[in-house]
MIDOSE-1310 file (N, C-alpha, C; in nm, 2 decimals, decimal comma, always signed):
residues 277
xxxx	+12,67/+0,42/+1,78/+12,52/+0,39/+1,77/+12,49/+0,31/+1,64; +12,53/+0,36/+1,51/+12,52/+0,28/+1,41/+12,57/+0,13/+1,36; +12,64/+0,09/+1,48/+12,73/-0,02/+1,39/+12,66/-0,11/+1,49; +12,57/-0,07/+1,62/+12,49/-0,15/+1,72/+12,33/-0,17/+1,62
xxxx	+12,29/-0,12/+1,56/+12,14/-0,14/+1,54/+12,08/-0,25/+1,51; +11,96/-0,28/+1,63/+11,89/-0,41/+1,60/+11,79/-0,42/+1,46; +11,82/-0,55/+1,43/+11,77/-0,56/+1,32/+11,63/-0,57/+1,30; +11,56/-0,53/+1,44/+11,43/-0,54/+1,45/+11,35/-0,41/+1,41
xxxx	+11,45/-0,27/+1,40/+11,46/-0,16/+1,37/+11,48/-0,14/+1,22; +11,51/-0,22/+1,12/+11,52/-0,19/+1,02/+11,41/-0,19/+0,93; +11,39/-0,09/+0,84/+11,27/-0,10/+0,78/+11,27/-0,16/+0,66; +11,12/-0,23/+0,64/+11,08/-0,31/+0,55/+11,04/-0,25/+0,42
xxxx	+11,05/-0,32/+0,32/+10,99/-0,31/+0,18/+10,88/-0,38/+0,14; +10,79/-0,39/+0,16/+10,72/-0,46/+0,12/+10,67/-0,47/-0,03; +10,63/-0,34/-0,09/+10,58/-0,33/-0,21/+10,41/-0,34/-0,23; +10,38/-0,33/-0,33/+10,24/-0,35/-0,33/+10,15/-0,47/-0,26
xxxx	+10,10/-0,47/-0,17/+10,07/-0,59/-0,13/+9,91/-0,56/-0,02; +9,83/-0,68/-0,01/+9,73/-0,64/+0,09/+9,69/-0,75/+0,14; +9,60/-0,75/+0,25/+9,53/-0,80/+0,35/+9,44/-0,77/+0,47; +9,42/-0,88/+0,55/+9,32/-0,81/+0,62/+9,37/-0,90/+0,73
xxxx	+9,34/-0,83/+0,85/+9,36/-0,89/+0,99/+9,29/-0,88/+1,15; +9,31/-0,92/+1,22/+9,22/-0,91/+1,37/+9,32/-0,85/+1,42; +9,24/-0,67/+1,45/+9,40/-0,62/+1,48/+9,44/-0,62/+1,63; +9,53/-0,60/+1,63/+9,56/-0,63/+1,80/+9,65/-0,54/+1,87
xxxx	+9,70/-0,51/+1,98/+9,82/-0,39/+2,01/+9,96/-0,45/+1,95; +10,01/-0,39/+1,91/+10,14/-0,46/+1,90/+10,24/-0,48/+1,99; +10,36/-0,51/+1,96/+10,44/-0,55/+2,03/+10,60/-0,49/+2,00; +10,60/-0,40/+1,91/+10,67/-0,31/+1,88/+10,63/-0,18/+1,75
xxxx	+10,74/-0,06/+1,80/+10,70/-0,04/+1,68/+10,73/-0,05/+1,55; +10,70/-0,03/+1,44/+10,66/-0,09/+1,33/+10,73/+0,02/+1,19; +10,78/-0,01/+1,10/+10,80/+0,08/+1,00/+10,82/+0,01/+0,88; +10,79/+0,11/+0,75/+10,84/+0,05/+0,61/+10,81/+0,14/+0,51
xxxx	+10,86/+0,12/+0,39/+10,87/+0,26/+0,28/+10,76/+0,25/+0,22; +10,64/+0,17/+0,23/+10,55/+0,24/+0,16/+10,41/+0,38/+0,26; +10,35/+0,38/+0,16/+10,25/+0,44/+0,21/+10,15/+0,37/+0,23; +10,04/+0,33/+0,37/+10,00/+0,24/+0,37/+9,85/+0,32/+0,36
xxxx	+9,73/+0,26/+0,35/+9,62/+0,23/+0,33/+9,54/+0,16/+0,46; +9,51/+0,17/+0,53/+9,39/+0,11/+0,65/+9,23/+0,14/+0,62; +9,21/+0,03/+0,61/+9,00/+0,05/+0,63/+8,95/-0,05/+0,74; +8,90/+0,03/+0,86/+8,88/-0,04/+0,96/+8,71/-0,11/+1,00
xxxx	+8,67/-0,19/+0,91/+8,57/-0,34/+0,88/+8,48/-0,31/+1,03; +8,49/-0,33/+1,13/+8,46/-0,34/+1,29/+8,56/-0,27/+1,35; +8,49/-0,28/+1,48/+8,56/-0,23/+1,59/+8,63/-0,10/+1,62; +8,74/-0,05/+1,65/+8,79/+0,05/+1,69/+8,92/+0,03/+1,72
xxxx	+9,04/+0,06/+1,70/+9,17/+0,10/+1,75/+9,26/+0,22/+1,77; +9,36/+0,23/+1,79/+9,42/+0,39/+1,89/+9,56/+0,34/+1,80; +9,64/+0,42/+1,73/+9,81/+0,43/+1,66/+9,81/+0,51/+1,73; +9,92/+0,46/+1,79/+10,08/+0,56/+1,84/+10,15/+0,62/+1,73
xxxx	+10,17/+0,71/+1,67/+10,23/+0,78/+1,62/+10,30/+0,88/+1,65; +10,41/+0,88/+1,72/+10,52/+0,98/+1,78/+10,46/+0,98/+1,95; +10,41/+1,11/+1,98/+10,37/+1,10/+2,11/+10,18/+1,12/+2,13; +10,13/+1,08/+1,99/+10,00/+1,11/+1,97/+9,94/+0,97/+1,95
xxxx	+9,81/+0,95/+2,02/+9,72/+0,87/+1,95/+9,62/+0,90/+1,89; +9,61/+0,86/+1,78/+9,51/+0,86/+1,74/+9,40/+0,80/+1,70; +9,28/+0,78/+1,75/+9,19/+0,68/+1,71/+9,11/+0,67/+1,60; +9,10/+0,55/+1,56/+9,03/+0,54/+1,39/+8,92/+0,44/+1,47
xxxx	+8,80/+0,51/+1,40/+8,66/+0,39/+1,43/+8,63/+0,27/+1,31; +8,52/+0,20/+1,34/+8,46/+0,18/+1,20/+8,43/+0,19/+1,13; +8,45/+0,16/+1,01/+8,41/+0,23/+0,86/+8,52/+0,37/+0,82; +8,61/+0,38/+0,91/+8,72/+0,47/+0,88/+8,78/+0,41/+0,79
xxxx	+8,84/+0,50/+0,69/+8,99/+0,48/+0,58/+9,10/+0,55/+0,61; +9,21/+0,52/+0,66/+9,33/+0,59/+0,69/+9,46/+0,60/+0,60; +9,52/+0,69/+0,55/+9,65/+0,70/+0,49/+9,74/+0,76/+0,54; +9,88/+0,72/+0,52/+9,98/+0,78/+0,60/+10,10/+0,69/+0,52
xxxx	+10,24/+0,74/+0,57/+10,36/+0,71/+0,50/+10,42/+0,68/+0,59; +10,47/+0,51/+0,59/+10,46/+0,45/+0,71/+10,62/+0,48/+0,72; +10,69/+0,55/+0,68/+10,88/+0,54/+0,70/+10,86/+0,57/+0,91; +10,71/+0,64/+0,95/+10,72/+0,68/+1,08/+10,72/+0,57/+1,17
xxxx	+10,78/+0,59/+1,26/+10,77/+0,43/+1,33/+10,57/+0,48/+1,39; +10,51/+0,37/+1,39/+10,38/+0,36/+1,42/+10,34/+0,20/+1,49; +10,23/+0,25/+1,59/+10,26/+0,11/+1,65/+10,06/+0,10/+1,74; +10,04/+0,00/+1,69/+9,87/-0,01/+1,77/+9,87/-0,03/+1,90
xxxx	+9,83/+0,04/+1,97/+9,84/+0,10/+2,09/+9,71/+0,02/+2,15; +9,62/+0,02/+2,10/+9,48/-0,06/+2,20/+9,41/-0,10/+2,10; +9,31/-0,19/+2,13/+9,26/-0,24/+1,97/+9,13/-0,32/+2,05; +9,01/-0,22/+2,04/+8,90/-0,30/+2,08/+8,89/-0,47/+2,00
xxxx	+8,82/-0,56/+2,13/+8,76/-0,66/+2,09/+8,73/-0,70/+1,92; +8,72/-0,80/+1,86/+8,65/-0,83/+1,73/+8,71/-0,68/+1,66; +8,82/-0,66/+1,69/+8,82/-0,51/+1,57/+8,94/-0,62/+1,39; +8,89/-0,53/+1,33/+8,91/-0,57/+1,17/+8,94/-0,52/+1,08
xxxx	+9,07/-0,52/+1,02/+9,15/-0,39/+0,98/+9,15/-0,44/+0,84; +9,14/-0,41/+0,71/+9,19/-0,43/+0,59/+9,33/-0,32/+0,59; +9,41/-0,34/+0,50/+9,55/-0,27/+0,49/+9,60/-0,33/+0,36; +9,63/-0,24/+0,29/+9,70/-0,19/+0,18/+9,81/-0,12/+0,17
xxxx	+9,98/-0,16/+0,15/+10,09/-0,07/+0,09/+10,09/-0,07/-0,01; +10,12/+0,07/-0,04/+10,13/+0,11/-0,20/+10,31/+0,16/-0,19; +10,36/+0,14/-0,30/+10,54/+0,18/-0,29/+10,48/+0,32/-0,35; +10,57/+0,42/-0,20/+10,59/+0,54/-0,23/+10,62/+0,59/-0,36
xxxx	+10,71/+0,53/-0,42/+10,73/+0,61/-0,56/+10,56/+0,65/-0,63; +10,50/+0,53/-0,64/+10,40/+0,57/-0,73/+10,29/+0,66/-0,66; +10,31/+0,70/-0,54/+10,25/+0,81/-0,47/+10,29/+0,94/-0,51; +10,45/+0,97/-0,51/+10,54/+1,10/-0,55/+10,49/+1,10/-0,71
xxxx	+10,51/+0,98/-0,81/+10,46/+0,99/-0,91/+10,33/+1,06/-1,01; +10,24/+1,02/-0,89/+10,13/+1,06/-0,92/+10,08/+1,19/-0,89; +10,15/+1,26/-0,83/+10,13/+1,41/-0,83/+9,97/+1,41/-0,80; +9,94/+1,40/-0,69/+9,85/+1,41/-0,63/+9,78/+1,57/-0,53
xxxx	+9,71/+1,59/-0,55/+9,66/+1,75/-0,48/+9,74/+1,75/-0,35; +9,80/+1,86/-0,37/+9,87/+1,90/-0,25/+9,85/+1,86/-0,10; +9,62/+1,89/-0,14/+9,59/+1,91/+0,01/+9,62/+1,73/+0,08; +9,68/+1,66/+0,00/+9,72/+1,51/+0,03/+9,87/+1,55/+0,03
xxxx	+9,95/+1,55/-0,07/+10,10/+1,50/-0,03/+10,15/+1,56/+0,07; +10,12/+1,71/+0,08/+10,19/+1,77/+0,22/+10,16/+1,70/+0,37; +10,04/+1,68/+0,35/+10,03/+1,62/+0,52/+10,08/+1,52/+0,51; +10,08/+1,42/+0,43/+10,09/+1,26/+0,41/+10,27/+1,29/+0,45
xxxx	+10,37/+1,41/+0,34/+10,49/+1,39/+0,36/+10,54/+1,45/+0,49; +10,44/+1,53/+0,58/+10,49/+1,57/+0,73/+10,46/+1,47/+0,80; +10,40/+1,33/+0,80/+10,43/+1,24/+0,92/+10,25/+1,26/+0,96; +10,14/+1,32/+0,87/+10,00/+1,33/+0,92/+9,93/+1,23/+0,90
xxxx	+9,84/+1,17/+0,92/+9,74/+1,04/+0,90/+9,59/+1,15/+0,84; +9,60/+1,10/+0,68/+9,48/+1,18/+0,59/+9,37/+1,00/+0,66; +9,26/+1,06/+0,65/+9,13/+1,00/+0,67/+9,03/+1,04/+0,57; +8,95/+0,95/+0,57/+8,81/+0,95/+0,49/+8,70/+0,84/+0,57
xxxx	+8,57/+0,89/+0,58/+8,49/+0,82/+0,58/+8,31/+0,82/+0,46; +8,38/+0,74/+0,41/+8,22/+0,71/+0,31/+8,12/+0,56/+0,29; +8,13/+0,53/+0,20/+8,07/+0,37/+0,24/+8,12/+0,27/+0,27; +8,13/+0,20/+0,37/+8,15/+0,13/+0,44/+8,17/+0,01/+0,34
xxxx	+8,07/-0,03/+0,30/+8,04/-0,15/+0,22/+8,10/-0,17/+0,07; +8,12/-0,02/+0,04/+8,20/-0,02/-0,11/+8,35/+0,00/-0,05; +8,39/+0,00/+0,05/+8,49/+0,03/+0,08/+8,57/-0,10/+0,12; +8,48/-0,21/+0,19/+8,47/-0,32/+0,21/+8,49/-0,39/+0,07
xxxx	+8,44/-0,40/-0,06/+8,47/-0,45/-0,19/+8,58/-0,42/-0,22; +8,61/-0,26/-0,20/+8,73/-0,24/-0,28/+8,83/-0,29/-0,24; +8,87/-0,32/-0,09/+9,01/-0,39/-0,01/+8,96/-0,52/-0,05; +8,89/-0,63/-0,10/+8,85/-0,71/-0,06/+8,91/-0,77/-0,22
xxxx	+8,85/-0,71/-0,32/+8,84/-0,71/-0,45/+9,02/-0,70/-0,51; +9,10/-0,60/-0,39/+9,24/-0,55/-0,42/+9,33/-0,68/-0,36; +9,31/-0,75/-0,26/+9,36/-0,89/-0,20/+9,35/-0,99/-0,28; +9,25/-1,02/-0,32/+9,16/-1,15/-0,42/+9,27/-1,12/-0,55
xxxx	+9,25/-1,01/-0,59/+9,33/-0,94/-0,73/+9,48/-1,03/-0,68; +9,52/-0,95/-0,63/+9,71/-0,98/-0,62/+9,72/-1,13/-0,56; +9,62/-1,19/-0,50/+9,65/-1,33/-0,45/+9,60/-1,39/-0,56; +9,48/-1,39/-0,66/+9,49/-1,47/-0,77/+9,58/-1,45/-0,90
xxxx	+9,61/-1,36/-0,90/+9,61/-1,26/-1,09/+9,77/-1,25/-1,04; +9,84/-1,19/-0,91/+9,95/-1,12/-0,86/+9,96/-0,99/-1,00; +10,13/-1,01/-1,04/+10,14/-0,91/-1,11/+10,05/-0,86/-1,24; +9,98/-0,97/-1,27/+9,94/-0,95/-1,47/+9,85/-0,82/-1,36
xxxx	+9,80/-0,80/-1,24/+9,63/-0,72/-1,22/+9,70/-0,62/-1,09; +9,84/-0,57/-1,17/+9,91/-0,50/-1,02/+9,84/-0,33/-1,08; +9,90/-0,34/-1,24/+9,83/-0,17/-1,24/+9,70/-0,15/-1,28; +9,60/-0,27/-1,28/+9,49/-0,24/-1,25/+9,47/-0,18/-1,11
xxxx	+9,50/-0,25/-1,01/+9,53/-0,22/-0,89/+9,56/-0,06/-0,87; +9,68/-0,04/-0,90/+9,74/+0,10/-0,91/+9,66/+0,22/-0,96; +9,56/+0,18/-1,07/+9,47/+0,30/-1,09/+9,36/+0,32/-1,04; +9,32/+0,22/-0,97/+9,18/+0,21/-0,87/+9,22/+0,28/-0,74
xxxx	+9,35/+0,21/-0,71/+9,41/+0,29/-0,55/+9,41/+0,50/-0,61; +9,46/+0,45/-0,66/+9,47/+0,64/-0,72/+9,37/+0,70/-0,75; +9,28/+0,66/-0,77/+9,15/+0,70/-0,83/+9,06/+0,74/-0,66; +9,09/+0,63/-0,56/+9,05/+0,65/-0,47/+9,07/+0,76/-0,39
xxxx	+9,24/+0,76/-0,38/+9,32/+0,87/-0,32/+9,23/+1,06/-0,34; +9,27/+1,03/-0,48/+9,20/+1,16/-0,55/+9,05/+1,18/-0,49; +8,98/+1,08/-0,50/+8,85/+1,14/-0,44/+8,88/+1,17/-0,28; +8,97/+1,09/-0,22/+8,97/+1,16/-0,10/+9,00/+1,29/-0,08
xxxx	+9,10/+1,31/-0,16/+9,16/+1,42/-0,16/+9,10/+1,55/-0,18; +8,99/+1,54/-0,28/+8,90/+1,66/-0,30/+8,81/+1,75/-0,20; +8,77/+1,66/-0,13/+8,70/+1,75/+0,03/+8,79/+1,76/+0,16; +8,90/+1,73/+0,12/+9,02/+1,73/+0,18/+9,03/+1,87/+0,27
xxxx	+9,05/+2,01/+0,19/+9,06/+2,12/+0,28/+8,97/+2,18/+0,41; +8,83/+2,05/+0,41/+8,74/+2,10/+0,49/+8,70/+2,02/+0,62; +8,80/+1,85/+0,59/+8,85/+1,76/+0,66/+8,87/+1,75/+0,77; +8,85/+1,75/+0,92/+8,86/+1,83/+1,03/+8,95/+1,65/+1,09
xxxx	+9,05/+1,64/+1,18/+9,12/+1,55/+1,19/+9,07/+1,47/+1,28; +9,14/+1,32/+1,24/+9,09/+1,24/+1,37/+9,12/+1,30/+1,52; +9,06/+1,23/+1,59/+9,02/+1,21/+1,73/+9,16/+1,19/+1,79; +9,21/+1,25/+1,90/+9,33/+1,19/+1,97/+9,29/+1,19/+2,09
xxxx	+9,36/+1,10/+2,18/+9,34/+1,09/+2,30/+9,51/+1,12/+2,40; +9,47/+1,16/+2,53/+9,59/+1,15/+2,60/+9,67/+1,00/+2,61; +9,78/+1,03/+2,66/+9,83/+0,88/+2,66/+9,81/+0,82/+2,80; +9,75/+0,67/+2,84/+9,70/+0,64/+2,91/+9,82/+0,51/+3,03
xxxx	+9,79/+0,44/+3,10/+9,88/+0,38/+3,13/+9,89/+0,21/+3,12; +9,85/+0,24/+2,96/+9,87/+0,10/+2,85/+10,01/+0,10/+2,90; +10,10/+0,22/+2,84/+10,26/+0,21/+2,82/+10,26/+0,23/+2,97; +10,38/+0,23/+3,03/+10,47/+0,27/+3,12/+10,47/+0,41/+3,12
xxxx	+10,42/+0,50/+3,23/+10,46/+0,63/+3,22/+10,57/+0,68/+3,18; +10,71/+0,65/+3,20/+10,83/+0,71/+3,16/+10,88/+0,66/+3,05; +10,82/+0,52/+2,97/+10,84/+0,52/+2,87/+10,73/+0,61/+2,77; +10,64/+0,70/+2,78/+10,58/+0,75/+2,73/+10,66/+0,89/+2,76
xxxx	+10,72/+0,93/+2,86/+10,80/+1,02/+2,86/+10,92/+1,02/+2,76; +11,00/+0,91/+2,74/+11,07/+0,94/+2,67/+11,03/+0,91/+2,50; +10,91/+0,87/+2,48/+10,89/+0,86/+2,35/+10,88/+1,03/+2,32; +10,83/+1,05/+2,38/+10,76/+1,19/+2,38/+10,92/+1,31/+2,38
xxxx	+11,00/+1,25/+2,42/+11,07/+1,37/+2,45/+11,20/+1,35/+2,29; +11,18/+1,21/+2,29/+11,24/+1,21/+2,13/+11,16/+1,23/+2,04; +11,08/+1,25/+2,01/+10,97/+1,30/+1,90/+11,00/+1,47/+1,91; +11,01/+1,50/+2,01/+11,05/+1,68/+2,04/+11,19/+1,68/+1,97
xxxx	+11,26/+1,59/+2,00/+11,40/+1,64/+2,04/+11,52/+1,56/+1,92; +11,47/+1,45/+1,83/+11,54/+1,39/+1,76/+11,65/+1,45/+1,69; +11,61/+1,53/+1,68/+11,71/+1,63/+1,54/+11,84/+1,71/+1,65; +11,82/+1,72/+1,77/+11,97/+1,78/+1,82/+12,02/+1,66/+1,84
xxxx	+12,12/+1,68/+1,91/+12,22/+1,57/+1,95/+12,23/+1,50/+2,06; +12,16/+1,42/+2,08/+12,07/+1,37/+2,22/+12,21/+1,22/+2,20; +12,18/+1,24/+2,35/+12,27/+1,06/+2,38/+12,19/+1,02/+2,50; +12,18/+0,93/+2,50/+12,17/+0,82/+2,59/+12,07/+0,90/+2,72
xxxx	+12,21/+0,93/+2,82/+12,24/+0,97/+2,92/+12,09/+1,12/+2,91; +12,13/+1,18/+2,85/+12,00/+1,28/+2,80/+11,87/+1,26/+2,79; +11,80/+1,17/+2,75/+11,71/+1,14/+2,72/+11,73/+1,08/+2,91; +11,74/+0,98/+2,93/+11,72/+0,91/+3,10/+11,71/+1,01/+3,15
xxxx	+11,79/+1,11/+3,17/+11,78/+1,24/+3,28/+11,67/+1,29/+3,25; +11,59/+1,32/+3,12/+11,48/+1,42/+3,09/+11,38/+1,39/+3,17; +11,35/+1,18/+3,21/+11,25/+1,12/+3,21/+11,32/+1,09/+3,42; +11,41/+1,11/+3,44/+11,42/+1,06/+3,60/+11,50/+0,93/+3,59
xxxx	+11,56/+0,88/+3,50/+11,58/+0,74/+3,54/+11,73/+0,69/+3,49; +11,80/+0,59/+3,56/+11,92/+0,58/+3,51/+11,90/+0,54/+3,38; +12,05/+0,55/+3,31/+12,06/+0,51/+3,17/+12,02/+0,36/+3,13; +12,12/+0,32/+3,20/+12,07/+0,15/+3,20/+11,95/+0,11/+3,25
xxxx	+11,87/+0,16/+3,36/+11,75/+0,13/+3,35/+11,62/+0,18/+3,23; +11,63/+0,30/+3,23/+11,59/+0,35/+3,08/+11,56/+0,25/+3,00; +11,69/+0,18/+2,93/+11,73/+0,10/+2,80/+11,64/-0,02/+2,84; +11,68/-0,07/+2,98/+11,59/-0,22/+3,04/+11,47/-0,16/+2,98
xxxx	+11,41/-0,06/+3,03/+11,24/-0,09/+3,05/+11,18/-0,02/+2,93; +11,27/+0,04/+2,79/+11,25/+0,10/+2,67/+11,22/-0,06/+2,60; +11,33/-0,17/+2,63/+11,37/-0,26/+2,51/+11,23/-0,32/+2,57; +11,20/-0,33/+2,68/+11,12/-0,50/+2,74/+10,98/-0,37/+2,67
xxxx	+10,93/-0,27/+2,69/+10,83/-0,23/+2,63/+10,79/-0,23/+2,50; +10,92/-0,26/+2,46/+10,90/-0,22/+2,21/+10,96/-0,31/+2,18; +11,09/-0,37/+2,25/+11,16/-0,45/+2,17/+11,27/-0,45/+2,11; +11,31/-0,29/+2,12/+11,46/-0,19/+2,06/+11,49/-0,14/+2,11
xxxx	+11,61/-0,10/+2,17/+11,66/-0,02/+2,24/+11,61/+0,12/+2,20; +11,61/+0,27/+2,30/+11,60/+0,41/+2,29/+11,68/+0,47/+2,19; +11,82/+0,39/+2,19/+11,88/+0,45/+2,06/+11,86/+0,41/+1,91; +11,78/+0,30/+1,89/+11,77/+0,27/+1,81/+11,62/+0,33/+1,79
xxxx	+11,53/+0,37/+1,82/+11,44/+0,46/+1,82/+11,46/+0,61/+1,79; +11,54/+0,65/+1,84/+11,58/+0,74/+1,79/+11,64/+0,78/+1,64; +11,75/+0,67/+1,61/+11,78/+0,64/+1,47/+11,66/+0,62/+1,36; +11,53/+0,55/+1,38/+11,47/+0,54/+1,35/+11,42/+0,69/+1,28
xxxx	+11,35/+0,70/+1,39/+11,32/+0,88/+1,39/+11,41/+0,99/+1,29; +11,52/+0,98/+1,31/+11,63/+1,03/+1,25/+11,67/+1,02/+1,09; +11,63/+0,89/+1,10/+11,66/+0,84/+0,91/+11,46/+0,89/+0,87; +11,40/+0,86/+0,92/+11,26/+0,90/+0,86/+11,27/+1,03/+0,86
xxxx	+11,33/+1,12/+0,91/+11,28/+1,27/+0,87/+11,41/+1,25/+0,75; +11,51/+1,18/+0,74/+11,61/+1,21/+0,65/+11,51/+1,14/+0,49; +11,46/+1,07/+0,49/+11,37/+1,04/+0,39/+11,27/+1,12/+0,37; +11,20/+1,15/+0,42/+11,16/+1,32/+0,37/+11,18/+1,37/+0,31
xxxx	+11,31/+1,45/+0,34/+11,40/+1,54/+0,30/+11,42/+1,48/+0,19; +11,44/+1,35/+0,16/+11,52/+1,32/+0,05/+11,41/+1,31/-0,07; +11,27/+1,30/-0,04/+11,20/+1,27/-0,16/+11,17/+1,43/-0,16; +11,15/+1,49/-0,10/+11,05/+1,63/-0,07/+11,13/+1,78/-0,10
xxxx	+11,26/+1,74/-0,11/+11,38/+1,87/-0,15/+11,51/+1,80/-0,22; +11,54/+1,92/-0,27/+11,70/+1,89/-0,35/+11,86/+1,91/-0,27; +11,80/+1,92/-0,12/+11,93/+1,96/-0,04/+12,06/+1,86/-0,04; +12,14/+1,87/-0,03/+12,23/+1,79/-0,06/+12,26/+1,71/+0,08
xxxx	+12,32/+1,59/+0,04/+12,31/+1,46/+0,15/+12,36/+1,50/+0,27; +12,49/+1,58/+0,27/+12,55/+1,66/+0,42/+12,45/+1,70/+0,46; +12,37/+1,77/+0,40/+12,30/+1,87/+0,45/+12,16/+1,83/+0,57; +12,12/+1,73/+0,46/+12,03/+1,64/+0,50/+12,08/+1,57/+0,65
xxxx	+12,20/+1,49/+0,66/+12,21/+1,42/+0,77/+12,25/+1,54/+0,90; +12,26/+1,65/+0,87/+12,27/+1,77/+0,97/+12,16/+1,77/+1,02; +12,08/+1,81/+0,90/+11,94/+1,84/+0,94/+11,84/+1,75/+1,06; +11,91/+1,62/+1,01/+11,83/+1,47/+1,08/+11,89/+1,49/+1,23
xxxx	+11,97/+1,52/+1,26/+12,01/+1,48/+1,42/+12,20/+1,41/+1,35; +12,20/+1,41/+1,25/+12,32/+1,34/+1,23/+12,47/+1,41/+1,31; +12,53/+1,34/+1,32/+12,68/+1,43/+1,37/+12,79/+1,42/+1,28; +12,80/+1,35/+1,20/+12,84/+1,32/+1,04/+12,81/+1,24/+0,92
xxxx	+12,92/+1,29/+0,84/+12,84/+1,22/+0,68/+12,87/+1,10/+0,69; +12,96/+1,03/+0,75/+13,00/+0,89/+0,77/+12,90/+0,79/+0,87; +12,88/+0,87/+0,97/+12,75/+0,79/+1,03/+12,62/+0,79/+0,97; +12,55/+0,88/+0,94/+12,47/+0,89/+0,85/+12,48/+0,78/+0,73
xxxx	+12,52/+0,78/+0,64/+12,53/+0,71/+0,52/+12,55/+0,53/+0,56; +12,59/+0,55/+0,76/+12,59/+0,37/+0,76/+12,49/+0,35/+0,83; +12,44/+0,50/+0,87/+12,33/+0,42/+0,94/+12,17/+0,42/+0,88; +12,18/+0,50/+0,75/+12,09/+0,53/+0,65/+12,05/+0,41/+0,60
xxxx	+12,19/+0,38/+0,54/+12,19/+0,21/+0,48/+12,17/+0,09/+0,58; +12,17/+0,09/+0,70/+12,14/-0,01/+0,79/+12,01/-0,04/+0,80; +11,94/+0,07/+0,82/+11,78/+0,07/+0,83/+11,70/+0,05/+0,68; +11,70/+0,14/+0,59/+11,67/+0,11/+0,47/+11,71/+0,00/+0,38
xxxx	+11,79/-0,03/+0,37/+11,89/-0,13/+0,27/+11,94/-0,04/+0,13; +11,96/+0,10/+0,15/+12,03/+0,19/+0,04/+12,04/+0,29/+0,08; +12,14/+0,39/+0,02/+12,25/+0,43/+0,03/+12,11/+0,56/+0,03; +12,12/+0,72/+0,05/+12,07/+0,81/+0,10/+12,01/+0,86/-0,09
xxxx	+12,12/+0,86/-0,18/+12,13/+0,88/-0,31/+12,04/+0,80/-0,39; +12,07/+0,65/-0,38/+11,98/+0,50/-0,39/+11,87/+0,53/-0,35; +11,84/+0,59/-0,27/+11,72/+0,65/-0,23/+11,65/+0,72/-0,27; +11,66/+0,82/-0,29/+11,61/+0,93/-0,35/+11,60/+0,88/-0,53
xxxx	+11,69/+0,86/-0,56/+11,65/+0,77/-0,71/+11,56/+0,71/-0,72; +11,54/+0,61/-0,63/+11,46/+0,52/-0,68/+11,31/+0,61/-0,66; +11,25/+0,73/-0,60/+11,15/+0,76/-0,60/+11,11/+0,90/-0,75; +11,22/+0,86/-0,84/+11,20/+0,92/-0,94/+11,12/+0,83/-1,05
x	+11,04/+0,92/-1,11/+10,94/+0,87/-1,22/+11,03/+0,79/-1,28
């Protein structure tokens, strides 16, 4: 499985960076090491996140840690997303109120809704900044985003979560079967053949109607899945790397470690380092 992974599956680095866009469903799903930032300007859209959607309106602010594959599933007309990555380190760094990092580090999307219009400056104000100034106005940047976080975070415990909906027949029924059944299932030892059977369908057809729907093969979806709970683990505990690739769905320390490094661009250890102060 590891020595097959499409390179469309690998996740990105972006770093500090922002913009704004006309959002639209995508065309696969989507991953990268920071933690991203959404404020949705107009309109309305629905993320796929494992086997959940979840809808964000207008004037919503969303946070989440994008290592999860996530992918825009429907995207009303005229809708308008601002988006911000922040590099996880300075997230872990900042020691932030719990009632934020625990959900953020289990794969949850934290929300806020407040002014619309100051909310509108601030993404607006953080774009302008890094596209004129770039680095000399990055940790200006960095204490504003934190500053934000923190107020979100305060009314946090009383927060009641976005909106989900069932899954509808945007996707392919059995590809929503098997998303759904690896989101359950990633962490045992699933092959191929397993997953097809769960959902009714031959192996090789499976794979046809998985790739023409995302773009990546089922196994490489799964690896996905597999290295993102292993990042977790690696910022979130001190368990040692065997341990960790058990934990993931791994079947050894040799697969693991090539297929850690295939998707991320470093090594499981390289990893976890780099999200030290």
């Amino acid at each position: 499985m590891h020595q097959g992974i499409d390179n469309a599956c690998l996740t990105e680095t972006i770093g500090l960076a922002s913009g704004a866009v006309a959002a639209q469903a995508g065309s696969r799903p989507h991953r990268h090491n920071e933690v991203e930032l959404n404020f949705l300007e107009r309109g309305a859209l629905t993320y796929l996140f494992g086997k959940q959607k979840i809808v964000v309106s207008a004037g919503q602010l969303i946070v989440f840690w994008a290592i999860m594959p996530h992918y825009i599933l429907e995207a009303a007309p005229g809708t308008t997303m601002h988006w911000l990555t922040l590099p996880s380190g300075c997230f872990f760094q900042w020691h932030l109120p719990e009632a934020m990092t625990h959900p953020a580090l289990q794969g949850q999307i934290i929300w806020d809704q407040k002014d619309g219009q100051r909310e509108y400056q601030l993404f607006s104000q953080w774009h302008n900044d890094l596209q004129v100034y770039g680095h000399e106005y990055e940790r200006v940047i960095l204490l504003e985003v934190e500053a934000r976080l923190r107020r979100i975070a305060q009314p946090m415990p009383s927060q009641p979560p976005l909106p989900t909906q069932q899954m509808t027949t945007h996707l392919h029924q059995k590809v929503e079967a098997m998303i759904g059944f690896i989101t359950e299932h990633y962490r045992e030892q699933l092959q191929l053949g397993q997953i097809a059977q769960a959902v009714g369908l031959h192996p090789g057809y499976a794979t046809e109607l998985f790739r023409k729907t995302f773009g990546i093969t089922i196994m490489d979806y799964l690896a996905q899945y597999r290295v993102a709970h292993a990042q977790r683990l690696l910022a979130t505990t001190d368990r040692t790397v065997l341990d960790i690739a058990m934990e993931a769905g791994f079947t050894s320390a040799s697969r693991f470690y090539v297929t850690f490094q295939k998707i991320t661009g470093k090594s499981p250890r390289a990893y976890r380092f780099s999200l030290l102060p």
